[in-house]
C-alpha positions as CSV (number, residue, x, y, z in Angstrom):
1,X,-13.7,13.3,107.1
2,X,-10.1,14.3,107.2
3,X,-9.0,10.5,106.8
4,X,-11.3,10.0,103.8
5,X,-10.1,13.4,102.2
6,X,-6.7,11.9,102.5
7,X,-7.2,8.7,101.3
8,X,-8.9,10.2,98.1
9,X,-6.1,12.5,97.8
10,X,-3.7,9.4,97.8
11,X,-5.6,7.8,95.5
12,X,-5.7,11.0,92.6
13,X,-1.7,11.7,93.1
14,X,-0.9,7.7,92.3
15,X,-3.0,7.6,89.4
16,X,-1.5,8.8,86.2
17,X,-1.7,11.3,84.2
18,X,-2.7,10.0,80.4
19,X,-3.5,11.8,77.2
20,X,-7.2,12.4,76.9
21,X,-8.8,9.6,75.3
22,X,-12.7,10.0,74.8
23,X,-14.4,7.7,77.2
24,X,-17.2,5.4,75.5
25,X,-17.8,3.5,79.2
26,X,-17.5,3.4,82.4
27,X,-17.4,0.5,84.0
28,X,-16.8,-3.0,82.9
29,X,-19.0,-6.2,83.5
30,X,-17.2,-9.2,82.4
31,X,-18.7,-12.9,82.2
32,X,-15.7,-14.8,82.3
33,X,-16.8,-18.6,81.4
34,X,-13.6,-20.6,82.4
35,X,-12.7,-23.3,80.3
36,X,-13.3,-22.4,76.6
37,X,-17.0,-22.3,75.3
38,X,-17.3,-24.5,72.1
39,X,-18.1,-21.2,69.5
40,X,-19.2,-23.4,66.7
41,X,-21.9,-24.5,69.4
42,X,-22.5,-20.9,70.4
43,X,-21.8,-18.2,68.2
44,X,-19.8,-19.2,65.4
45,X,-22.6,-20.5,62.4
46,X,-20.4,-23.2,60.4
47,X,-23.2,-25.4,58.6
48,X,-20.3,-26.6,56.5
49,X,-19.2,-28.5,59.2
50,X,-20.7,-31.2,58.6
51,X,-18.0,-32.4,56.3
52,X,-14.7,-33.7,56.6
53,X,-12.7,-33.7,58.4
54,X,-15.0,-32.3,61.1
55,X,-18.2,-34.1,61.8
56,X,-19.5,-30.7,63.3
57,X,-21.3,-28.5,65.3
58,X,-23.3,-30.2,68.3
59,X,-26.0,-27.0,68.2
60,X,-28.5,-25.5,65.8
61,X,-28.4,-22.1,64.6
62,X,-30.7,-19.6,63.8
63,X,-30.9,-15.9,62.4
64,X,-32.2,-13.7,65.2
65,X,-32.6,-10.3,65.5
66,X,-33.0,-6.8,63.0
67,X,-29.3,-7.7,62.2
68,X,-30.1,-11.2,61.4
69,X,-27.0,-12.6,63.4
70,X,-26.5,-16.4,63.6
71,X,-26.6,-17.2,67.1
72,X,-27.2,-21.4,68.9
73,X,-30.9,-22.4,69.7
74,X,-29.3,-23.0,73.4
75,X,-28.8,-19.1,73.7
76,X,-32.7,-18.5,73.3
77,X,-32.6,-15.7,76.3
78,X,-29.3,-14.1,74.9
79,X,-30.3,-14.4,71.1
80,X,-33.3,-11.6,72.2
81,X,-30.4,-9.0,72.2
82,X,-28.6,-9.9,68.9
83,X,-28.8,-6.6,68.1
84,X,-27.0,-5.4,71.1
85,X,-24.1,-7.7,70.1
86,X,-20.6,-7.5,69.2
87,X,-20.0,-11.1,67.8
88,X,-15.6,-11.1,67.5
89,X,-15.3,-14.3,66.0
90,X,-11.5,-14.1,65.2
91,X,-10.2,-14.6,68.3
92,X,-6.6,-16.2,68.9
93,X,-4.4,-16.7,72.0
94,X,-1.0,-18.3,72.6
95,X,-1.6,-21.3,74.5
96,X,-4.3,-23.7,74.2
97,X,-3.4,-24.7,77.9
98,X,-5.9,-23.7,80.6
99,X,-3.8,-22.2,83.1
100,X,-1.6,-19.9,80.6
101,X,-4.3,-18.7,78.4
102,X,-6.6,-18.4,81.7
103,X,-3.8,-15.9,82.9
104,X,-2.9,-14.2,79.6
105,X,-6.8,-13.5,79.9
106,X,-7.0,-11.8,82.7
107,X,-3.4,-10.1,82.8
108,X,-1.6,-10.2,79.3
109,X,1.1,-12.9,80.4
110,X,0.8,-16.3,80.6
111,X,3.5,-17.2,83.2
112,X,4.3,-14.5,85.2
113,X,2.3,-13.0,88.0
114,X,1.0,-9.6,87.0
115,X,-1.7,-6.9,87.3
116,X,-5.2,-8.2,86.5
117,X,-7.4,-5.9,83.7
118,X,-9.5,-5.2,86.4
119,X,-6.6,-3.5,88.5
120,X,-5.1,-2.2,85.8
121,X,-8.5,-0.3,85.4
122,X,-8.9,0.9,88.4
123,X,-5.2,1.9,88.7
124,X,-5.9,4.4,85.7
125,X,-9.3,5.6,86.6
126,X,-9.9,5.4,90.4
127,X,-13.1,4.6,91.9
128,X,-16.6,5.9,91.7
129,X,-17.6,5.1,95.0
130,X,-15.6,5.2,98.0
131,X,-17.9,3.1,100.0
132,X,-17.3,0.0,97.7
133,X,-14.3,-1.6,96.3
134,X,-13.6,-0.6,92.8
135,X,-12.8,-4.0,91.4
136,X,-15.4,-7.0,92.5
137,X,-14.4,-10.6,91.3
138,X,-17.8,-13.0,92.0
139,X,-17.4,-16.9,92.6
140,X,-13.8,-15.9,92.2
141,X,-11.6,-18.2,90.8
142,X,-7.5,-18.3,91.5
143,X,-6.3,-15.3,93.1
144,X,-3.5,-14.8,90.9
145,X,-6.4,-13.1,88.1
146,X,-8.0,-10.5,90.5
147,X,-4.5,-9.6,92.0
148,X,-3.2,-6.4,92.0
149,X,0.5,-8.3,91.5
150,X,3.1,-4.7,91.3
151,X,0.5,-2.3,91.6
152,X,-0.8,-1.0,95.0
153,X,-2.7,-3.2,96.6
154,X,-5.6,-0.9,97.0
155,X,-6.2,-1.9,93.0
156,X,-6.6,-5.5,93.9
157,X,-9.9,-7.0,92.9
158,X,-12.4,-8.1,96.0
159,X,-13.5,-11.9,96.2
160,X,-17.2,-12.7,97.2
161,X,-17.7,-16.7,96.7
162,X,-14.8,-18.8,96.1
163,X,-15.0,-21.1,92.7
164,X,-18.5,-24.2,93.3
165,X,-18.8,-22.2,97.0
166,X,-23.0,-21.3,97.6
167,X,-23.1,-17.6,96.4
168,X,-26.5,-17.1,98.7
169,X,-24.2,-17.4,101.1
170,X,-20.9,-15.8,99.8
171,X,-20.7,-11.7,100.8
172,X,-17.7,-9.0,102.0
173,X,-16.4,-11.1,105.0
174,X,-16.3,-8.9,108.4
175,X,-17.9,-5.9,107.3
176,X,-21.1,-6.2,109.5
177,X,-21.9,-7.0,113.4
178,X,-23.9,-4.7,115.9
179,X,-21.6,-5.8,118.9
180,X,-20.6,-2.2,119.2
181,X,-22.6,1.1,118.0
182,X,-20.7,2.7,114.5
183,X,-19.3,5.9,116.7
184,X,-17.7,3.2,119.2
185,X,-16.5,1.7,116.3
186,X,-15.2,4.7,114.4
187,X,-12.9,5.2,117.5
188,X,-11.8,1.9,118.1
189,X,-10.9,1.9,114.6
190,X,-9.3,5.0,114.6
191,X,-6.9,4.0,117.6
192,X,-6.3,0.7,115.7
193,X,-5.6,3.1,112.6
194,X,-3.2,5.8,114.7
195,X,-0.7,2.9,115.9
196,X,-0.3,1.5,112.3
197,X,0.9,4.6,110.7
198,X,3.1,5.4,113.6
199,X,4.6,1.7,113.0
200,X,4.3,3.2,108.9
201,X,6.6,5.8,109.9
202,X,9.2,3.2,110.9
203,X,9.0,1.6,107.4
204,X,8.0,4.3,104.9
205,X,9.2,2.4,102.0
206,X,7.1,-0.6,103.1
207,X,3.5,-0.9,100.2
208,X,2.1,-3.6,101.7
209,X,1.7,-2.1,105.0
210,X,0.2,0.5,103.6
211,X,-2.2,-1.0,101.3
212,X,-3.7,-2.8,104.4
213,X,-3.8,0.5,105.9
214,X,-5.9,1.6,103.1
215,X,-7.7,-1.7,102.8
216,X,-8.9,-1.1,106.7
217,X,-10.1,2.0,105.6
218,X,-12.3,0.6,102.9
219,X,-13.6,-2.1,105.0
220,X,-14.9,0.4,107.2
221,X,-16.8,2.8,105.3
222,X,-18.2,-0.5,103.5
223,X,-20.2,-1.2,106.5
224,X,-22.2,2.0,105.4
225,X,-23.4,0.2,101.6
226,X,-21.7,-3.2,100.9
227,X,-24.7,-4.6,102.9
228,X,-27.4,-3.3,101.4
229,X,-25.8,-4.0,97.7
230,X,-25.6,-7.5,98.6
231,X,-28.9,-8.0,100.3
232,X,-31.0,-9.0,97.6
233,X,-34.3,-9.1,99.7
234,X,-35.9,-5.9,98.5
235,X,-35.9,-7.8,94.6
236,X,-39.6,-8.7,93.2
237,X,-39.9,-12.4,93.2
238,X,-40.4,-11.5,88.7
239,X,-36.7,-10.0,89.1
240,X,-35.5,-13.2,90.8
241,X,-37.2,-15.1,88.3
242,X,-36.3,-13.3,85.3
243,X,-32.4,-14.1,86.7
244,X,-33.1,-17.6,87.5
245,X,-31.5,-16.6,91.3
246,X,-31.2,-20.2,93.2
247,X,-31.2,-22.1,90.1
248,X,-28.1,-24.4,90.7
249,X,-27.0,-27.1,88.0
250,X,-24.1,-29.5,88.3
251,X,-22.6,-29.6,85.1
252,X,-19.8,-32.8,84.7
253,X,-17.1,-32.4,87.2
254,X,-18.5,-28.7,87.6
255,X,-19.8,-27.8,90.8
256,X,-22.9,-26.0,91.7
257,X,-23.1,-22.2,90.8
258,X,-25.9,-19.7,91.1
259,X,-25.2,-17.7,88.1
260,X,-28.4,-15.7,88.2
261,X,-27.6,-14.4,91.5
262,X,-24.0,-13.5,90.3
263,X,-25.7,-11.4,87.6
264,X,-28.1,-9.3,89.9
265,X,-25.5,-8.6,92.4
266,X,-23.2,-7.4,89.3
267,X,-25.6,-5.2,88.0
268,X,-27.0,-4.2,91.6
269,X,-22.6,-3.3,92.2
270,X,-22.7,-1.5,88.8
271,X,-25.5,0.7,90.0
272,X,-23.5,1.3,93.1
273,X,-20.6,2.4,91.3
274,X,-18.0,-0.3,91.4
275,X,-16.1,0.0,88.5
276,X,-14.8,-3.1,87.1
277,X,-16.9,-6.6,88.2
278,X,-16.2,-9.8,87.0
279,X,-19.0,-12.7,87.2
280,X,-17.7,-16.5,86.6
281,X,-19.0,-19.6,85.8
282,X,-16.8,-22.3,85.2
283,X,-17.5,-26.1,83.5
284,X,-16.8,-25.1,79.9
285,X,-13.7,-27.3,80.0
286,X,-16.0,-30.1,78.1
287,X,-14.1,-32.9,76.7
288,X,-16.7,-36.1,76.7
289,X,-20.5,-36.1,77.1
290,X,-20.2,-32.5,75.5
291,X,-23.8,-32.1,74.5
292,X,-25.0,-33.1,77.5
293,X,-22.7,-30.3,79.2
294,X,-22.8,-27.9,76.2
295,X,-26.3,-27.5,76.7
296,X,-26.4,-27.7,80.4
297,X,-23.8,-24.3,80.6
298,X,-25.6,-22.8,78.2
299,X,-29.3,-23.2,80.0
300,X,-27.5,-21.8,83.5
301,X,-26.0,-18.9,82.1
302,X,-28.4,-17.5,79.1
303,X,-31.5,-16.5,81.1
304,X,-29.6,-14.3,83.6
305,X,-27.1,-12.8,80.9
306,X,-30.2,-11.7,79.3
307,X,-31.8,-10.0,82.5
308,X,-28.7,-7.9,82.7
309,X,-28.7,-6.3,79.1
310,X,-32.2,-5.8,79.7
311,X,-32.0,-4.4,83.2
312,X,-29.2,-2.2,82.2
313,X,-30.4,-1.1,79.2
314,X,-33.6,-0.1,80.6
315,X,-32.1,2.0,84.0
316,X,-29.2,3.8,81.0
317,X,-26.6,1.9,82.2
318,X,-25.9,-0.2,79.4
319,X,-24.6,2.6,77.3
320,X,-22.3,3.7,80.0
321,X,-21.5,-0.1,80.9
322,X,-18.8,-2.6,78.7
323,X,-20.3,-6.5,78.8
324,X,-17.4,-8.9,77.6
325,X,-18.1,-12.4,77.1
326,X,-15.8,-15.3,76.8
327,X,-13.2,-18.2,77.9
328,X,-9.6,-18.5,77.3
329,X,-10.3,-20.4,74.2
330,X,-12.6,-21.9,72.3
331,X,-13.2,-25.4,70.9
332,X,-12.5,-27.1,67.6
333,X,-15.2,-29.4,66.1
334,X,-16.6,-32.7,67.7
335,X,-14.1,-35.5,66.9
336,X,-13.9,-37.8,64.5
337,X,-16.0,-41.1,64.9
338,X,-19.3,-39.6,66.5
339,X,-17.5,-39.7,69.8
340,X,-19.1,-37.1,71.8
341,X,-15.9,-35.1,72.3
342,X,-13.8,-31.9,72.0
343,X,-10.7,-31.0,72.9
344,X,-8.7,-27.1,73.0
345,X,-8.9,-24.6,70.3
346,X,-6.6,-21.2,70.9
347,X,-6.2,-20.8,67.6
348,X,-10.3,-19.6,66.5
349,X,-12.7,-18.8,69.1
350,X,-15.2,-16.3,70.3
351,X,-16.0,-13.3,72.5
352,X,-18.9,-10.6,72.4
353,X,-19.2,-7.5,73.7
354,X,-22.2,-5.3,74.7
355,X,-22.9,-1.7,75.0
356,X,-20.2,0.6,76.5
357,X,-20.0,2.4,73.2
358,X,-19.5,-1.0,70.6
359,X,-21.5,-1.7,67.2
360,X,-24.6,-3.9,68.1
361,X,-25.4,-6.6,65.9
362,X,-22.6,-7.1,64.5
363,X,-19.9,-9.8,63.8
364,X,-16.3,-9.0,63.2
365,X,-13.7,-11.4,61.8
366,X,-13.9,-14.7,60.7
367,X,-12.8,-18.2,61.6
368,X,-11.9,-20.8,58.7
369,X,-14.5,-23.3,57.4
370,X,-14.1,-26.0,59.9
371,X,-13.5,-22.9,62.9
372,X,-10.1,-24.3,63.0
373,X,-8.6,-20.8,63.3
374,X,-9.3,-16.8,62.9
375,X,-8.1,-16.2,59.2
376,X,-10.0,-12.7,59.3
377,X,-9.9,-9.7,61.7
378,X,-7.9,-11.8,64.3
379,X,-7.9,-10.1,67.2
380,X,-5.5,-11.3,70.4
381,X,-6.3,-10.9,74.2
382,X,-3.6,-7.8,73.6
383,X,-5.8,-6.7,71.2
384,X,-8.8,-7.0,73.2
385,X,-7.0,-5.4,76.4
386,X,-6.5,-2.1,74.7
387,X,-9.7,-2.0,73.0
388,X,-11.3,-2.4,76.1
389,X,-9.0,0.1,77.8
390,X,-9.8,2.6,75.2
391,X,-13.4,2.4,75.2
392,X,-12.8,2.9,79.4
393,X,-10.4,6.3,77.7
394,X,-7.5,4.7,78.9
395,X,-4.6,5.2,76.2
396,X,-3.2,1.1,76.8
397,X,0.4,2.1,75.9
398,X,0.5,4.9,78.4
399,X,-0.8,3.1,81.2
400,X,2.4,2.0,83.1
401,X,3.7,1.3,86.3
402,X,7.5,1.5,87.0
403,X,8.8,-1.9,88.3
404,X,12.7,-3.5,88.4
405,X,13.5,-1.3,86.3
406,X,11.2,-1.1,83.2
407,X,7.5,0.3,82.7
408,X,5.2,-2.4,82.5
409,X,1.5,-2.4,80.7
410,X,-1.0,-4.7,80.4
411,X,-0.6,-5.2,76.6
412,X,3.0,-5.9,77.0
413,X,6.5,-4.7,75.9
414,X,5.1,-5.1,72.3
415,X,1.4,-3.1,72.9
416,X,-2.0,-4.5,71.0
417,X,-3.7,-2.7,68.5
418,X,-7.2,-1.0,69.5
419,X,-9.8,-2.4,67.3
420,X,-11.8,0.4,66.1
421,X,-14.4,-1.3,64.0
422,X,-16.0,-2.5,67.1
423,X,-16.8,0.6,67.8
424,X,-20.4,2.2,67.3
C-alpha cells in the first residue's frame, strides 16, 4: 500500500499544473489506418469527379443518416452512425511521405523523435486506473509513435501485437504464471524492488532507471486486471459476431489483422479505465489493384468500428470517449488512363471524430473539386492535436516539458489553433 501511495504521489507532483480547461472527454480511442485512406472513396462525396483531369472516385456514395451525410456504400456498418459523425474533410499535412507524415501524426514532428499524443496525454492527465497502463497501442506499429521520447518513461504507450502478428494471440507479455502464489510474489518482488532503489540512490539523476522502477511496479499490480481485460472468453458469441473477432483478410502486401478483436479489447480497456488506446490497421498504402484493396480495408474495418460506437454509446461511454479516425494522408483521384491506381495526397484528406463532446453529423471544411486539396476549414495535425487536447481539458500550449533547454509541446514552437466548430 505504501509503494502504491508513493507511486501515485510521484505521478500527481510530475504532472503539471494547467489552467482549467472544461473537459468534454476522457479518454481517447483512436483508429489509426496507416497508409492514407482514399477520402473520395470514403468520406469525401466528389460526383464531379468524373471529369477531367481526374477519372474519379472508385466508390459510390450515398446520403445516410438524419443529417443526410454523404458517406461510401463500402462503409454500410459505419454509415449507421452518420449522425454521430464529425466528417473534417479539410485536412492537410506537410509531407506526402509515409514515414514523416506517419510521425508528425502521432507526435507533431516529422523527423525528430518526440512524445507520442498518447504520452503527451497521459503526461497531462495521469491515469485512471492504476492496475493498467494508461496509454495501450494495439497491433502496434513502429515504436518511435507510442514512445514516450523526453518524457518519463512511465508515459510511454504499452504494445500488445506487433504490426500483421495474430492478435488472439498478442497480450501484456510476463504478467501471468502460477509458479509461485501472489504473497510469495509480492516479496520476491519487493526484494527485487529494495536493491534497485538502493542502486537509484547511487544515480539519482538517472530517469531511465527509474522509469523501469516504476514500470516493474505496474507490471505487477497488472497481474490483478490486465488478464481478465484481455480474456475475451466471457463475450456472447452475438458480441463476437457483431465485431467480426477472427475475421482475418490479407489485403495486397498487407498482412493478416483481426481488427474486430482490436476493437473489443479497446472498448473492453476503455471500460477499464486506460486512458488513451490506439487500434491499427495498416494496408491503406494502395497504389495498383486499388478497388480490389479499397474495398477489402473497408469490409475488415467497418463492421467492428460500428460495434464500438454502438457498444459505447449504449454503456455512456461514448459521450465521455473521443473516436478519431484517419491515416497520415489521404489519396488524390484514380489516375489517368483507367489504370487502377492512386498515389499520395497530403494536401486534402479526411478524418472523423466521434463523441467525446464533438458535433454529430456533421462535415467541416472542404476539399477542392477534384479533392486535390482543403481550400475550406483546413485543419493541420497541429490543429487536430490541440483540438483533441482541449476536448481531453488539456490547454495544448501549456502542456510542456523542459528539455535542452527549451519547453517543448506537442503542437510545436509555433502552437495549432483549437477548432471549436467541431465542437457540440
Amino acid at each position: 500500500m505504501l509503494a502504491l501511495r508513493a507511486t501515485i504521489a510521484a505521478q500527481s507532483e510530475s504532472r503539471p499544473s494547467l489552467p482549467v480547461v472544461p473537459a468534454r472527454a476522457k479518454r481517447v480511442i483512436f483508429l489509426c489506418m496507416s497508409g492514407g485512406p482514399a477520402q473520395m472513396d470514403t468520406f469525401d462525396y466528389k460526383p464531379q469527379t468524373g471529369s477531367k483531369p481526374h477519372p474519379g472516385s472508385a466508390a459510390a456514395f450515398r446520403r445516410c443518416g438524419h443529417s443526410g451525410l454523404w458517406i461510401s456504400e463500402l462503409m454500410p456498418e459505419t454509415a449507421k452512425h452518420a449522425d454521430r459523425l464529425c466528417i473534417i474533410n479539410g485536412m492537410h499535412a506537410d509531407t506526402g511521405n509515409h514515414a514523416q507524415s506517419f510521425l508528425q501524426m502521432h507526435t507533431g514532428e516529422r523527423l525528430r523523435k518526440r512524445p507520442s499524443l498518447g504520452s503527451w496525454i497521459t503526461y497531462g492527465l495521469g491515469s485512471e486506473n492504476q492496475n493498467l497502463p494508461s496509454f495501450i497501442s494495439l497491433n502496434a506499429m513502429k515504436p518511435a509513435v507510442y514512445s514516450s521520447a523526453f518524457l518519463p518513461t512511465r508515459f510511454s504507450g504499452t504494445p500488445i501485437g506487433i504490426n500483421g502478428e495474430d492478435m488472439s494471440q498478442a497480450t501484456i507479455r510476463h504478467i501471468s504464471g502460477d509458479h509461485l502464489s501472489l504473497a510469495e510474489k509480492r516479496r520476491q518482488f519487493d526484494f527485487v524492488q529494495a536493491m534497485n532503489r538502493e542502486h537509484l540512490l547511487s544515480r539519482p539523476d538517472d530517469r531511465r532507471l527509474e522509469g523501469v522502477i516504476e514500470s516493474m511496479e505496474l507490471a505487477f499490480r497488472m497481474q490483478t486486471q490486465a488478464p481478465d481485460v484481455l480474456d475475451l472468453s466471457g463475450e456472447s458469441r452475438a458480441t463476437l459476431e457483431r465485431y467480426r473477432v477472427g475475421r482475418k483478410l490479407s489485403v495486397g502486401t498487407c498482412r493478416p489483422t483481426d481488427f474486430g478483436r482490436q476493437c473489443l479489447l479497446a472498448r473492453r480497456f476503455a471500460e477499464a479505465g486506460v486512458r488513451f488506446i490506439e487500434v491499427n490497421h495498416g494496408g491503406w498504402d494502395q497504389h495498383k489493384n486499388h478497388r480490389r484493396d479499397l474495398k477489402a480495408n473497408c469490409d475488415t474495418v467497418d463492421a467492428p468500428i460500428a460495434a464500438l460506437l454502438e457498444d459505447l454509446s449504449l454503456r455512456g461511454l461514448l459521450d465521455e470517449t473521443l473516436i478519431v479516425w484517419g491515416g497520415e494522408f489521404g489519396r488524390p483521384g484514380l489516375v489517368p488512363g483507367g489504370k487502377d491506381e492512386t498515389g499520395h495526397n497530403a494536401r486534402g484528406f479526411t478524418y472523423w471524430l466521434a463523441g467525446g463532446g464533438t458535433k454529430g453529423g456533421y462535415v467541416h471544411g472542404r476539399t477542392d473539386e477534384t479533392g486535390a486539396r482543403a481550400v475550406e476549414g483546413k485543419v493541420h495535425f497541429r490543429d487536430l492535436h490541440a483540438t483533441i487536447l482541449h476536448l481531453l481539458g488539456l490547454p495544448h500550449d501549456d502542456l510542456t516539458w523542459f528539455h535542452q533547454g527549451r519547453h517543448h509541446r506537442l503542437t510545436g514552437p509555433d502552437g495549432g489553433r483549437v477548432v471549436t466548430g467541431l465542437f457540440a
